[in-house]
C-alpha positions as CSV (number, residue, x, y, z in Angstrom):
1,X,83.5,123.9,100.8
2,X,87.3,123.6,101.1
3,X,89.4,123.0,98.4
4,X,92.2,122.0,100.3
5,X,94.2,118.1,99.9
6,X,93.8,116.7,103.1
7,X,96.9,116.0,104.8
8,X,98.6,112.3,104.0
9,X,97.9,109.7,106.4
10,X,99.5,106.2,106.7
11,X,96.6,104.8,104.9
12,X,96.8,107.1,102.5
13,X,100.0,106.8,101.8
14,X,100.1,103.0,101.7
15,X,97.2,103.6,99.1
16,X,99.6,105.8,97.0
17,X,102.3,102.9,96.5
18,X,99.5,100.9,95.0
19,X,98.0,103.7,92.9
20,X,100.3,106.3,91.5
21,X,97.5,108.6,91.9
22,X,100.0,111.7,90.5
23,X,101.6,109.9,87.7
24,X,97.7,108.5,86.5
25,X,96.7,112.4,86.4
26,X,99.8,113.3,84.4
27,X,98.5,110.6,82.1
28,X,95.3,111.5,82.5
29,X,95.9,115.6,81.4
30,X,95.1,116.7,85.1
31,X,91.9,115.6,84.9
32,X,90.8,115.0,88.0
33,X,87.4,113.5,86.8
34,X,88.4,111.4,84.4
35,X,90.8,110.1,87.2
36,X,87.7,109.3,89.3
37,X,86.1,107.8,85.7
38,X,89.2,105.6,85.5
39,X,88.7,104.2,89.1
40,X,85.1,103.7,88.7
41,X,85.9,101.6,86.3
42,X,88.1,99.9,87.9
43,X,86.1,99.0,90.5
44,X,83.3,98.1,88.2
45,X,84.8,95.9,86.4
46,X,88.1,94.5,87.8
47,X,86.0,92.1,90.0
48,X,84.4,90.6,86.7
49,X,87.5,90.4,85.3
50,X,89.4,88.6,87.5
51,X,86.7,86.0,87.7
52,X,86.7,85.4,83.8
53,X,90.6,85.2,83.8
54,X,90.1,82.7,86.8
55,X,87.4,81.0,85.0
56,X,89.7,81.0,82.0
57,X,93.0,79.2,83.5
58,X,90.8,76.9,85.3
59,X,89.6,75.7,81.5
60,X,92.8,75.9,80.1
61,X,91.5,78.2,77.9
62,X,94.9,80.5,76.0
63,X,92.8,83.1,74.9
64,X,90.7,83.9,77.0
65,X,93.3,83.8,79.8
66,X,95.2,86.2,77.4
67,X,91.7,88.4,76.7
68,X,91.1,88.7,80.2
69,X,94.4,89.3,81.7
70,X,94.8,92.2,78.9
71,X,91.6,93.9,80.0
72,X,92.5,93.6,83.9
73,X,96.0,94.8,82.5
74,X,94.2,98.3,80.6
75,X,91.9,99.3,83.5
76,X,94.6,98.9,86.0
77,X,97.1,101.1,83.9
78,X,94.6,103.8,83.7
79,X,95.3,104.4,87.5
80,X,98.9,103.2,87.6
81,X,98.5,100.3,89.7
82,X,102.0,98.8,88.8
83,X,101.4,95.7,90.4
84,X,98.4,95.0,89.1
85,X,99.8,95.9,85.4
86,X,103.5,93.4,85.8
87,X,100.9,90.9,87.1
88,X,98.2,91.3,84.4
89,X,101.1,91.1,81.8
90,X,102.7,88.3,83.2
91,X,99.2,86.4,83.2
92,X,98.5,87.3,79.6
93,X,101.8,86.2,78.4
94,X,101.1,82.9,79.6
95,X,98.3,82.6,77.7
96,X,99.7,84.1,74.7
97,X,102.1,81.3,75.0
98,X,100.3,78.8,75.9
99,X,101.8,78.1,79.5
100,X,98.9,77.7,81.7
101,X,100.5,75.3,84.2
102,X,102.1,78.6,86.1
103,X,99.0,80.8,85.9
104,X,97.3,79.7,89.0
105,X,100.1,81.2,90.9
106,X,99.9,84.4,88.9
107,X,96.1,84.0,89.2
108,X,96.8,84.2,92.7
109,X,99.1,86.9,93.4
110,X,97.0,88.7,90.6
111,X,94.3,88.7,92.8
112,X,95.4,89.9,96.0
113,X,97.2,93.4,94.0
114,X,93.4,93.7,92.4
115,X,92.3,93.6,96.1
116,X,94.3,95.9,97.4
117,X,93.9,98.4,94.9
118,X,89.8,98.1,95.4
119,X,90.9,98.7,98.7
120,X,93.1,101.7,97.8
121,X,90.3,102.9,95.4
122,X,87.2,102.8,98.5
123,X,89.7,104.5,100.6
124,X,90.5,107.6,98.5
125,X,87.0,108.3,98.3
């Protein structure tokens, strides 16, 4: 079995401006399994996650938008998905704030950047 990184292709690298694979392992201590722990994650839960926050702003519901946005905003950090993050934050301080009328845009935008990055994540495998 080879132990050598495959050589970066366009997909590949498009993948790495969603996930900052390298600056998630610094984070992470070099681990590359808890690396591959943090995406699982990710894409076990992001999905859920995204439906609650929608589920949320559709109520009008503060908290939960703010809950659920802060969650989406932890897993995604663990894998430096920066737009998923500035998205997630901007979500949650809407409902910390009680602005709801803006987060269906948000919602929206949020969305896509967690659908790329599950895209990202089943291409690095």
């Amino acid at each position: 079995m080879s132990h050598e990184r495959p050589s970066i292709t366009p997909s590949m690298e498009s993948s790495s401006r969603i996930i900052n694979r390298q600056a998630a392992l610094t984070r992470l201590g070099g681990s590359e399994q808890l690396f591959n722990d943090m995406v699982g994650f990710f894409r076990e839960d992001a999905p859920q996650l995204s439906e609650a926050a929608r589920q949320a702003v559709t109520d009008q519901d503060d908290a939960e938008t703010r809950r659920t946005a802060h969650s989406l905003k932890g897993l995604a950090a663990n894998i430096e998905a920066s737009e998923v993050v500035r998205l997630a934050q901007q979500l949650e301080d809407l409902g910390r704030t009680g602005q709801l009328d803006e987060a269906p845009a948000v919602l929206h935008a949020l969305n896509r950047a967690v659908a790329d990055v599950m895209t990202a994540c089943e291409r690095s495998e």
